[in-house]
C-alpha positions in Angstrom: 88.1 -1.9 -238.4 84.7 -3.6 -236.2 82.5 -5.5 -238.5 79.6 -6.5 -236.8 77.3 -8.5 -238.3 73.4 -8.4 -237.4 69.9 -10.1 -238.3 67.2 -8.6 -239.3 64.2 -7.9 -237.0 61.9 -11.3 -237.9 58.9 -8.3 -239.2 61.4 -7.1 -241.6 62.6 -10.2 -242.8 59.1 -11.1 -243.7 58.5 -7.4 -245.3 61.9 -7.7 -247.5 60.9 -11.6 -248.4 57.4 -10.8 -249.5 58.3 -7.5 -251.3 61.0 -9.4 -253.7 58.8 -12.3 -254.5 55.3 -10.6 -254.6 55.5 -7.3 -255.7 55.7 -7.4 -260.0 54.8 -4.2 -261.2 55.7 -0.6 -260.5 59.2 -1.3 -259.1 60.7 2.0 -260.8 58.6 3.1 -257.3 62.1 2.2 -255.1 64.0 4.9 -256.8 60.8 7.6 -256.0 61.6 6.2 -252.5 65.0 6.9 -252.5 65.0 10.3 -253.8 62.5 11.3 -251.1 64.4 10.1 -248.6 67.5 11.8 -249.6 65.1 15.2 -249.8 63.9 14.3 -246.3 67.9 14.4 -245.4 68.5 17.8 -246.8 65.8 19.2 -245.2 66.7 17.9 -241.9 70.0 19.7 -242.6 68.6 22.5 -243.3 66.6 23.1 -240.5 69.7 21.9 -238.1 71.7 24.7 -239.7 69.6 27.9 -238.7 71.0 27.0 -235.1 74.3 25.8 -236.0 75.6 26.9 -239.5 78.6 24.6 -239.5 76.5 21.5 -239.9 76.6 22.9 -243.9 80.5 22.2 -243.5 81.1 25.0 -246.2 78.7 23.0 -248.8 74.9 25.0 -248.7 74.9 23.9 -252.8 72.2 21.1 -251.7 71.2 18.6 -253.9 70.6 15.1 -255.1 72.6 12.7 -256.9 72.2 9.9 -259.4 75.2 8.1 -260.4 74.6 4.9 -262.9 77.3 2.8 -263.3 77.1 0.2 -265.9 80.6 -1.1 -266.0 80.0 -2.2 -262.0 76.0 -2.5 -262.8 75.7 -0.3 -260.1 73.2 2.8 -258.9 73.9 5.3 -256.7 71.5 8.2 -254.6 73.9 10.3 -253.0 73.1 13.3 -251.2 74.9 15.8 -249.0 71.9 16.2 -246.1 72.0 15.3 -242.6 73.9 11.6 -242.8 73.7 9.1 -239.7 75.2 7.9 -237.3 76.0 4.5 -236.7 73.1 4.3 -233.7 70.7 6.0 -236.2 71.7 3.4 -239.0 70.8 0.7 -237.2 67.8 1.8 -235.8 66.6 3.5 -239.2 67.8 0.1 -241.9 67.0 -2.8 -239.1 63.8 -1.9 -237.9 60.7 -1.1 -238.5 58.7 0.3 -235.5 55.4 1.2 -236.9 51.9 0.3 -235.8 51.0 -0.7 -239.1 53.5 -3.0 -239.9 51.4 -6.3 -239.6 48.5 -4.4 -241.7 51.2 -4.2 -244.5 52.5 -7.8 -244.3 48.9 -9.2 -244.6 48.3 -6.9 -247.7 51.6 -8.4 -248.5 50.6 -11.7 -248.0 47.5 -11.0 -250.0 49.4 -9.5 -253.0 46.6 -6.8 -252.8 49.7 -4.3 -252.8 50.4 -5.5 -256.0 48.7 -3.1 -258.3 48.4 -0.4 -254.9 52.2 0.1 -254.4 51.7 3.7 -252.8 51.2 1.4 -249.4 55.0 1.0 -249.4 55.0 4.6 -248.9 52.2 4.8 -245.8 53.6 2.0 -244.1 57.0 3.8 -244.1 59.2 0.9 -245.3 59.7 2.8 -248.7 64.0 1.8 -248.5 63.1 -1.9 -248.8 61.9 -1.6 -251.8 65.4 -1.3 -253.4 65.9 -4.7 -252.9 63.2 -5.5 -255.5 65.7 -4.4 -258.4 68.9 -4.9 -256.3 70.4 -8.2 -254.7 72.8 -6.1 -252.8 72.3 -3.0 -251.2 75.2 -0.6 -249.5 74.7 2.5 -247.5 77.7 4.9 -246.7 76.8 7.8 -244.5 78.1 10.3 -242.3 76.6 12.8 -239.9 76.9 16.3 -240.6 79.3 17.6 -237.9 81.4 14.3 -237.8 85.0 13.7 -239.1 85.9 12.4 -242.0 86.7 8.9 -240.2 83.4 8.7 -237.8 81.2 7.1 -241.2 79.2 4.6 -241.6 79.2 0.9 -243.9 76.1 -0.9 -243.6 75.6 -3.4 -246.3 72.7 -6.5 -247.1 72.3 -8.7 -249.4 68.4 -9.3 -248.5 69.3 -13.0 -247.0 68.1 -12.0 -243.4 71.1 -10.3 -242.1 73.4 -7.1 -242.6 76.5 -5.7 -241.4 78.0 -2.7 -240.2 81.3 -1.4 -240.0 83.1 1.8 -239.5 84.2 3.4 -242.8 85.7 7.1 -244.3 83.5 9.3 -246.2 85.0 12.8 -247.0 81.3 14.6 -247.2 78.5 14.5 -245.0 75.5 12.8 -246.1 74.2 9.6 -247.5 74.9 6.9 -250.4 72.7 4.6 -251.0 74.6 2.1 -253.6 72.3 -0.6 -255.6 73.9 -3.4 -256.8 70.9 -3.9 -259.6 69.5 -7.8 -261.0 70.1 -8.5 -264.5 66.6 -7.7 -264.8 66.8 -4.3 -263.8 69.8 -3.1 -265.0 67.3 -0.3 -267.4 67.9 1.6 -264.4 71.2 2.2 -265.4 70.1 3.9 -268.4 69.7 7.8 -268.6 66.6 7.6 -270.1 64.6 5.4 -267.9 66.0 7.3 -264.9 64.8 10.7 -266.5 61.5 8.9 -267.3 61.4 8.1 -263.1 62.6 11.6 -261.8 60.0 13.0 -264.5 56.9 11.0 -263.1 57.5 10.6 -259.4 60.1 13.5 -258.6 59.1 16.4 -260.4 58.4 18.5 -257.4 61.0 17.9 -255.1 62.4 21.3 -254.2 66.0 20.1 -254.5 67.7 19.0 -257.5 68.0 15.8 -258.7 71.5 16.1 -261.3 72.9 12.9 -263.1 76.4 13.6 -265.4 74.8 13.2 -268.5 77.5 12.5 -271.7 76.9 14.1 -275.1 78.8 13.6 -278.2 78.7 16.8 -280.8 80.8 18.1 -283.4 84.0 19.4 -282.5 84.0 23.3 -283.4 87.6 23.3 -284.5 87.5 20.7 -287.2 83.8 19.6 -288.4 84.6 15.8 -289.5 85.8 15.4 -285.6 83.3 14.0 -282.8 83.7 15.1 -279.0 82.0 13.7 -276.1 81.3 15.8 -273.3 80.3 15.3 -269.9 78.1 17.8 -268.0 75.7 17.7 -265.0 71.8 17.8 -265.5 68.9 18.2 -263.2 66.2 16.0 -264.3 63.2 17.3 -262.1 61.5 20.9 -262.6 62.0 21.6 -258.6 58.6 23.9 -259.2 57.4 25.0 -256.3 53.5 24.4 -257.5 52.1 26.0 -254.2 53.3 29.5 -255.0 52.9 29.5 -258.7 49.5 31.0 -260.6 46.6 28.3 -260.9 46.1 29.3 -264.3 49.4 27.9 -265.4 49.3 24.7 -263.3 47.9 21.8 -265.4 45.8 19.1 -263.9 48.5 16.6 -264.5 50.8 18.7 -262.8 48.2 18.9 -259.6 47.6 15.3 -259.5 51.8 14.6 -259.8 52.4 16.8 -256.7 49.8 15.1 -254.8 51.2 11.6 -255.3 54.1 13.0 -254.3 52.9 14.3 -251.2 50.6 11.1 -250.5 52.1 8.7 -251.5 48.9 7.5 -253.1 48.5 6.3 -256.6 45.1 7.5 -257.4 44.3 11.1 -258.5 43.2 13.3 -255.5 38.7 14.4 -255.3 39.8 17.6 -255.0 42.0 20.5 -255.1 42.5 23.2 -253.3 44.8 25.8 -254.1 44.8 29.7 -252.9 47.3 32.4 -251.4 45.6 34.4 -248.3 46.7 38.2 -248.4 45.8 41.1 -245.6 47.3 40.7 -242.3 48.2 37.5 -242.5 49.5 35.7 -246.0 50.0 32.3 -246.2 49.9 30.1 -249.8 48.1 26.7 -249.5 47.9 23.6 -251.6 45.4 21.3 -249.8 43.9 17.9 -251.5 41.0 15.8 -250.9 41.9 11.9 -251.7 39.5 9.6 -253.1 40.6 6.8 -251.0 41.0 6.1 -247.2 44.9 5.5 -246.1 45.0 1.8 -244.5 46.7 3.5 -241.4 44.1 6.6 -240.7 43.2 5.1 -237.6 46.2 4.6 -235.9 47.2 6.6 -233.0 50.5 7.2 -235.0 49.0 8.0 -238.2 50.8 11.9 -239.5 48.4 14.3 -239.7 48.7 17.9 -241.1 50.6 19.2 -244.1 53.9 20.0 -245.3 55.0 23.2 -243.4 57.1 25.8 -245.5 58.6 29.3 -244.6 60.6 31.1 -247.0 61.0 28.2 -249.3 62.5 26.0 -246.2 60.6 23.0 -245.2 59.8 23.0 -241.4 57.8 20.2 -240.5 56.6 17.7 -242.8 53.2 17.0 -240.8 52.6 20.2 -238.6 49.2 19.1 -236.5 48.4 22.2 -235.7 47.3 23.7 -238.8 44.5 21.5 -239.1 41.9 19.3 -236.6 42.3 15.8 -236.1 38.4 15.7 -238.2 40.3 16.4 -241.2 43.3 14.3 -241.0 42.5 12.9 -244.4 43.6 16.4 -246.2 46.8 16.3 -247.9 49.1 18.9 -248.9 51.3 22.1 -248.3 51.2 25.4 -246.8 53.9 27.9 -246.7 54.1 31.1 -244.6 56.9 34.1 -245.0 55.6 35.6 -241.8 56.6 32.4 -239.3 60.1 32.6 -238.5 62.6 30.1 -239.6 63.5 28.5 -236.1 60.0 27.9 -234.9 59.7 24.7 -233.4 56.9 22.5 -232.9 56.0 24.3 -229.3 56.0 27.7 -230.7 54.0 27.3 -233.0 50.9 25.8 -231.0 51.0 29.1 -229.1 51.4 31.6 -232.1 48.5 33.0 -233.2 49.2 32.9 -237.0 49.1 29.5 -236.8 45.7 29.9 -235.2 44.3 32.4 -238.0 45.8 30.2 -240.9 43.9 27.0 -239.0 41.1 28.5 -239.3 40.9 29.9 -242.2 41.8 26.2 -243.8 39.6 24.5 -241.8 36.8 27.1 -243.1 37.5 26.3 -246.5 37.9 22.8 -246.6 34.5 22.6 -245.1 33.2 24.8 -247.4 34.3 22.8 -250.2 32.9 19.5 -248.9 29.7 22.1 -248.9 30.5 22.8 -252.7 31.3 19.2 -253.7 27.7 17.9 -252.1 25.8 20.4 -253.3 27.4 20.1 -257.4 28.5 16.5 -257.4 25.9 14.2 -255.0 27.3 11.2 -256.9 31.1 12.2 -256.4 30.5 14.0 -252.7 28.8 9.8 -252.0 31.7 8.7 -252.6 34.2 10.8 -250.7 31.7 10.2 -247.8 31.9 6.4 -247.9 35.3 6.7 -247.3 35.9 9.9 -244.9 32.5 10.1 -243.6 33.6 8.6 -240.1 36.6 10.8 -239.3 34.3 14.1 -240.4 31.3 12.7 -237.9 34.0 13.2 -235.1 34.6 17.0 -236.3 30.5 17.5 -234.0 32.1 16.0 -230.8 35.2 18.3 -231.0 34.8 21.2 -232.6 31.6 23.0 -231.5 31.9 26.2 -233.1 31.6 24.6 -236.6 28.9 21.8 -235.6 26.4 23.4 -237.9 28.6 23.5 -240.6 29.3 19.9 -240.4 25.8 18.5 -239.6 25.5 19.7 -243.4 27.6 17.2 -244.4 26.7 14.0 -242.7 25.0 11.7 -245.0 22.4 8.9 -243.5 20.7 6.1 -244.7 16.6 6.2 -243.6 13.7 3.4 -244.1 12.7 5.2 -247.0 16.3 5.0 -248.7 17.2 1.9 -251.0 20.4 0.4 -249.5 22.7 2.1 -249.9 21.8 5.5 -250.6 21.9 8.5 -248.3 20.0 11.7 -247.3 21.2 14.6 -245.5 19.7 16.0 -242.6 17.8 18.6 -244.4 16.8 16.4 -246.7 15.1 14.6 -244.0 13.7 17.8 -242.1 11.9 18.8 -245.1 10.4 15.6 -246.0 8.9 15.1 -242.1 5.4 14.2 -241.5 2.9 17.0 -240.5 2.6 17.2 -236.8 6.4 15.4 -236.6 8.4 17.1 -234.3 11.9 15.1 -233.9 14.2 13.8 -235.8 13.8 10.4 -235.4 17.3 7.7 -235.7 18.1 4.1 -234.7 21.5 2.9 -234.1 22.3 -0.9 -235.2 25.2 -3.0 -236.3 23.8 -2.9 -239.9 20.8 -1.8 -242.2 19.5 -5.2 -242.1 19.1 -5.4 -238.3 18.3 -1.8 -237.5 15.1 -2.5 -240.6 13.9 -5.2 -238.9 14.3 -4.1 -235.2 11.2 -4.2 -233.2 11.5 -0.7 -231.7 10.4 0.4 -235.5 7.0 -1.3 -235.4 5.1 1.9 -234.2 7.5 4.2 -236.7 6.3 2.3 -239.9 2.8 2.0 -239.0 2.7 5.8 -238.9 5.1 6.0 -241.7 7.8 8.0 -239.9 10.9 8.0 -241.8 14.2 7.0 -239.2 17.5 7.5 -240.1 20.0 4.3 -239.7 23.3 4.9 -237.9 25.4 2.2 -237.9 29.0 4.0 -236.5 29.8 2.6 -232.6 29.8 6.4 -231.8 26.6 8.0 -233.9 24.8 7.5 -230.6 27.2 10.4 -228.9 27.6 12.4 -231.8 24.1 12.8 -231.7 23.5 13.4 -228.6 26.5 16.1 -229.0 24.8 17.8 -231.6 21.4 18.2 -229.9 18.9 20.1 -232.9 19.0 20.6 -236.5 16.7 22.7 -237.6 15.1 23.6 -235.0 14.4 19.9 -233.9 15.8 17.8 -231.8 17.0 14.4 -232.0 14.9 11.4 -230.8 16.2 8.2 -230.3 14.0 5.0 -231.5 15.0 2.7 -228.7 15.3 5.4 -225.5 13.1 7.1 -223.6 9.6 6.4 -223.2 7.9 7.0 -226.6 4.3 7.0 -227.1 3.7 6.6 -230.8 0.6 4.3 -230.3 -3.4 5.9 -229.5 -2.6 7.9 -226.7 -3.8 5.0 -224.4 -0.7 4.4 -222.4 -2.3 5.4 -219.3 -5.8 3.8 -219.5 -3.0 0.4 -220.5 -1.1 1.0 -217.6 -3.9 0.9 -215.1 -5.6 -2.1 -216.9 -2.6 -4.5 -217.1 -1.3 -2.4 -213.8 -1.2 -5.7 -211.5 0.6 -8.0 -214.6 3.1 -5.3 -215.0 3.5 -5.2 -210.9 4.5 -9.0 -210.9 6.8 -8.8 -214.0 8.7 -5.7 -212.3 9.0 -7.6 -209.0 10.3 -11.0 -210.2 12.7 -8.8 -212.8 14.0 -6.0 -209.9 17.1 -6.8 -210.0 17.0 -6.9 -213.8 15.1 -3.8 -214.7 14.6 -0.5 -213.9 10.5 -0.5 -214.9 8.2 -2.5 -216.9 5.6 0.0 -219.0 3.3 -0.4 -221.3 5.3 0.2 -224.6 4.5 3.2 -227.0 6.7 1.8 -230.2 5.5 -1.9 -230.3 2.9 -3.1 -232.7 4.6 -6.4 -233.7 7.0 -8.0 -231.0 5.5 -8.6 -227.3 8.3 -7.0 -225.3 11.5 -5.0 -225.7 14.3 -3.7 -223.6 14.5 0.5 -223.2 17.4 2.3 -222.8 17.2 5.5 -220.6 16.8 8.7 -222.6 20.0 10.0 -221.1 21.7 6.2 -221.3 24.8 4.9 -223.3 23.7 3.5 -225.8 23.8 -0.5 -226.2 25.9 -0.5 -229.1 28.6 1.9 -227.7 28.4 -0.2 -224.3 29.1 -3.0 -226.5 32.2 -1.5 -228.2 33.3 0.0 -225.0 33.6 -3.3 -223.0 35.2 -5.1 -226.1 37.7 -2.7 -225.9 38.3 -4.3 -222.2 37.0 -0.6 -220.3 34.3 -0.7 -217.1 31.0 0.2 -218.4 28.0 1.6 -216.2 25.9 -1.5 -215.7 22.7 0.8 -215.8 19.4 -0.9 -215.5 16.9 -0.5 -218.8 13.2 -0.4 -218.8 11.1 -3.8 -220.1 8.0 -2.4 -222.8 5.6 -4.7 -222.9 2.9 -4.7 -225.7 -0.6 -5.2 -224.7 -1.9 -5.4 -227.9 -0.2 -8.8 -228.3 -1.8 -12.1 -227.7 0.9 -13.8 -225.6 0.8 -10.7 -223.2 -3.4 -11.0 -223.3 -3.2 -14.4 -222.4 -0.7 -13.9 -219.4 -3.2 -11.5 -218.0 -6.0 -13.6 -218.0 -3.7 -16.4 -216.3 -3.0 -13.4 -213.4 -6.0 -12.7 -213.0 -7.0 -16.6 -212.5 -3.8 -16.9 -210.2 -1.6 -14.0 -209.4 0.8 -17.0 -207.9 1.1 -19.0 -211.0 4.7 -20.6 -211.7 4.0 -20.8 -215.5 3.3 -17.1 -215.5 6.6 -16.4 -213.3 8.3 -18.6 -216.4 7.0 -16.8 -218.6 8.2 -13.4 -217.7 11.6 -14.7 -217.4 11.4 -16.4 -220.8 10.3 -12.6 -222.2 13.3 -11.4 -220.3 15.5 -13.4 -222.4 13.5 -12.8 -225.7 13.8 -8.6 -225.3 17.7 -9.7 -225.1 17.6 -11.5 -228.0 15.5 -9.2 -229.8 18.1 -6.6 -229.7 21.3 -9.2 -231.0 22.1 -10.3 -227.3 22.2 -13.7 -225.7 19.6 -14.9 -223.4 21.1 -15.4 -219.6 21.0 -18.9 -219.7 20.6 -20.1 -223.3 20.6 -23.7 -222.0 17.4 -23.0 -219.2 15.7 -20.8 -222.0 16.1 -23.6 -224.9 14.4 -25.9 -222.2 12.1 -23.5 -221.0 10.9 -23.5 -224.5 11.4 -26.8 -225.0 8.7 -27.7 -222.6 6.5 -25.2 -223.6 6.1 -26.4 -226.6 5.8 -29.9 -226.0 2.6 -28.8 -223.8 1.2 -26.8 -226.5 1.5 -29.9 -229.0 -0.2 -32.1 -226.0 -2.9 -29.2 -225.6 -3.7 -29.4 -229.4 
């Protein structure tokens, strides 16, 4: 019989390590793991079967099975789904190919899974928790289809390596043997397992039987005790989605979403309704309070559990909802689908379409409930989720309206922190204001003090604060609210000052001449600036432009970025730009003047968080500038 003897991939040897020497609490969580991937086998099975029936090899009774043995201090979770083969075993117990997987080891390392043990569920290494209550763990399985003689052995002890071998197993399916520490060896007890199945099981559709032994009164002679052995499913197998709100308890709502989640925390919201007319569909959708760690990955599962007739069908079906709502959790079953449709079908079938919809409709609509009943509550969804629904304006045009509503915003009249919605800002515009009027910035603290505000606050106009890489586009995508449109605080050529621009322009006309000539290859125009009342200069992006911060993201993420040219606003009000007209018009050839445009260069970079061209020729250029004003003095 081939033994073969293997090591561990070096990220899963670091995962096992770290999870049976950090992890202290909620251990009963690898038997939760266990059950749910013996659920996912069966429904594998299942599914397989519609095509080809003998894959049930004469046993359609499915079910889940857990065997305590206390005499060998053993657990088992058999079940009689889909099994693997020896390929599969490998691939499924040795590896772990998921983006994530360095995410999780530095949560690991940072014991901040600790008390959050639902991240052993969304980083998809749920099996390795069994070796946090066992020292040895054995898996027997066969493929459904194989003979009796084509199973698989694989066996670890947690010290880095496993083996595999070839093996007999009469049934098709899987067993997963623990071989449990001293210390967990409650496991073993039929109470502490029901307690388990109870909290973290409940739900799954199959059933989960243990042989439970009773002793009782023998009925022939009354002083006599007889023990009796029977099989007993521990979980309710409800299927929540389909039953009557009115008889589902809010326990019982936040237990099935844990289970679907894999999230400790209660969900924000529920929602649970059956659609009837042409089309009826039931639907169990929830709302988590907190942002999964792997949301933004590209191979993060979105969409909920897919049902028809009571037979699971995908576990993450995309298509039932848009990317802008990856966040919602849940199930939806459908006895109008048929049972063999495949992933292909069903992004041409037009239920799917109309059921899309119509969940996309009413999740929106209760975000729309949520901020309008609970501001404090809909905050705090929105601190967490507010990013991924912002992309919902890019991609889905039809509903933009619907989710401008939604967007929250900080302003220069908010406290940190706190957020308005657009029509909170609409109806709290100045008279004679006819734009909405944003700046995007890295943070609060930078966009506040940013000199492209100067002209805003001395007119007392309130600006939104966008601080996402993308707000810029999304913006820009959305076009009006309200019947106003969007103005940018650092594009386009604002005029916020006395309606003077053009009397400026003529005045310092020769000035701004020199500066655009010795800075061509720099900038596109120097102006006289509408929005400075502070700052001397500042750098304009076109009204059409990219905007700096998204230029900035864009070339950190290593792609080419349109090297457009910006526009240099210069403030004649300010004394520094006063002074270098006077020194043009004494000498239009001055090489002080010539330094000092390309010193004002550098400062609208800096103004704006860049770096100046040359910070070593700047520092000296202002180096030596002041040491002639000290002389002067």
């Amino acid at each position: 019989m081939a033994v073969s003897k293997r090591k561990f991939k070096a990220e899963v040897n670091k995962i096992l390590d770290l999870m049976i020497h950090s992890l202290y609490s909620h251990k009963e969580i690898f038997l939760r793991e266990l059950i749910s991937n013996a659920s996912d086998a069966i429904d594998k099975a299942r599914y397989e079967a519609l095509t080809d029936a003998a894959l049930t090899e004469g046993d359609g009774e499915w079910k889940i099975q857990l065997i305590p043995d206390k005499d060998a201090g053993t657990l088992t979770v058999r079940d009689n789904g889909i099994g693997m083969s020896r390929d599969e075993v490998v691939e499924a117990l040795g590896t772990i190919a998921h983006s994530g997987t360095k995410e999780f080891l530095k949560l690991l390392e940072s014991r901040a899974v600790k008390n959050n043990p639902e991240l052993i569920g969304q980083f998809g290494v749920g099996f390795y928790a069994s070796f946090m209550v066992a020292d040895e763990v054995s898996v027997l399985t066969r493929r459904a289809g194989a003979g009796p003689n084509e199973a698989v052995l694989w066996k670890s002890g947690a010290d880095g390596t496993y083996t595999v071998e070839e093996a007999e197993k009469a049934a098709k399916g899987t067993d997963v043997v623990l071989r449990l520490k001293d210390d967990a060896k409650s496991y073993l007890e039929e109470w502490e397992l029901r307690k388990v199945v109870k909290q973290y099981s409940d739900f799954i559709e199959y059933p989960v039987m243990m042989d439970v032994t009773r002793t009782k009164t023998d009925p022939d002679d009354k002083d006599k005790k007889v023990t009796e052995t029977a099989a007993e499913t521990l979980n309710s197998r409800k299927a929540i989605w389909l039953k009557d709100k009115a008889e589902i308890t809010e326990a019982e709502y936040n237990e099935f979403y844990k289970h679907v989640s894999h999230d400790f925390t209660d969900p924000a919201k529920v929602l649970h309704y059956k659609a009837e007319g042409t089309t009826e569909f039931s639907v169990l959708l929830y709302l988590p309070k907190q942002r999964p760690f792997d949301i933004f990955y590209k191979d993060y599962k979105v969409g909920p559990t897919l049902y028809v007739r009571r037979v699971q069908i995908m576990d993450h079906c995309e298509d039932l909802i848009p990317p802008y709502l990856r966040f919602v959790k849940g199930v939806v079953e459908s006895a109008d689908l048929p049972l063999n449709v495949s992933r292909e079908m069903l992004q041409n079938n037009r239920m799917v379409a109309v059921i899309k919809k119509n969940i996309t409709k009413k999740v929106l609509d209760t975000l729309a409930e949520m901020k309008q009943d609970d501001a404090e509550a809909y905050a705090t969804f929105y601190a967490q989720f507010g990013r991924i629904l912002k992309e919902g304006i890019h991609h889905d045009f039809e509903r933009k309206e619907a989710i401008a509503d939604l967007l929250l915003f900080e302003s220069t009249r908010t406290e940190p922190g706190k957020k308005i919605t657009l029509a909170e800002y609409v109806a709290r515009m100045r008279d004679g204001q006819e734009e909405i009027y944003y700046i995007t910035g890295t943070d609060r603290a930078a966009a506040v003090s940013s000199p492209y505000l100067e002209a805003f606050k001395e007119k007392d106009y309130e600006v939104l604060i966008m601080t996402d890489e993308f707000d810029d586009i999304i913006i820009s995508r959305l076009g009006r609210y309200a019947e106003k449109s969007f103005q940018s605080a650092i594009k386009g050529d604002l005029d916020l000052g006395a309606g003077d621009k053009e009397e400026k322009q003529k005045e310092y006309g020769g000035l701004l001449e020199l500066m655009q000539d010795q800075l061509k290859d720099l900038v596109e125009a120097v102006r006289i600036s509408g929005r400075l009342k502070d700052s001397a200069v500042c750098l304009v992006t076109g009204e059409h432009d990219m905007d700096p911060q998204m230029e900035k993201m864009l070339a950190a993420m290593g792609q080419d970025v349109p090297q457009g040219k910006r526009s240099l606003e210069v403030n004649p009000d300010h004394e520094l730009i006063g002074r270098m007209k006077e020194l043009f018009a004494a000498d239009p050839e001055s090489e002080t003047l010539k330094e000092y445009v390309g010193l004002l260069y550098d400062q609208a970079l800096m103004l704006e968080g860049d770096h100046p061209r040359d910070p070593v020729a700047f520092a000296k250029a202002v180096s030596k500038l002041m040491a002639e004003g000290v002389a002067a003095g």
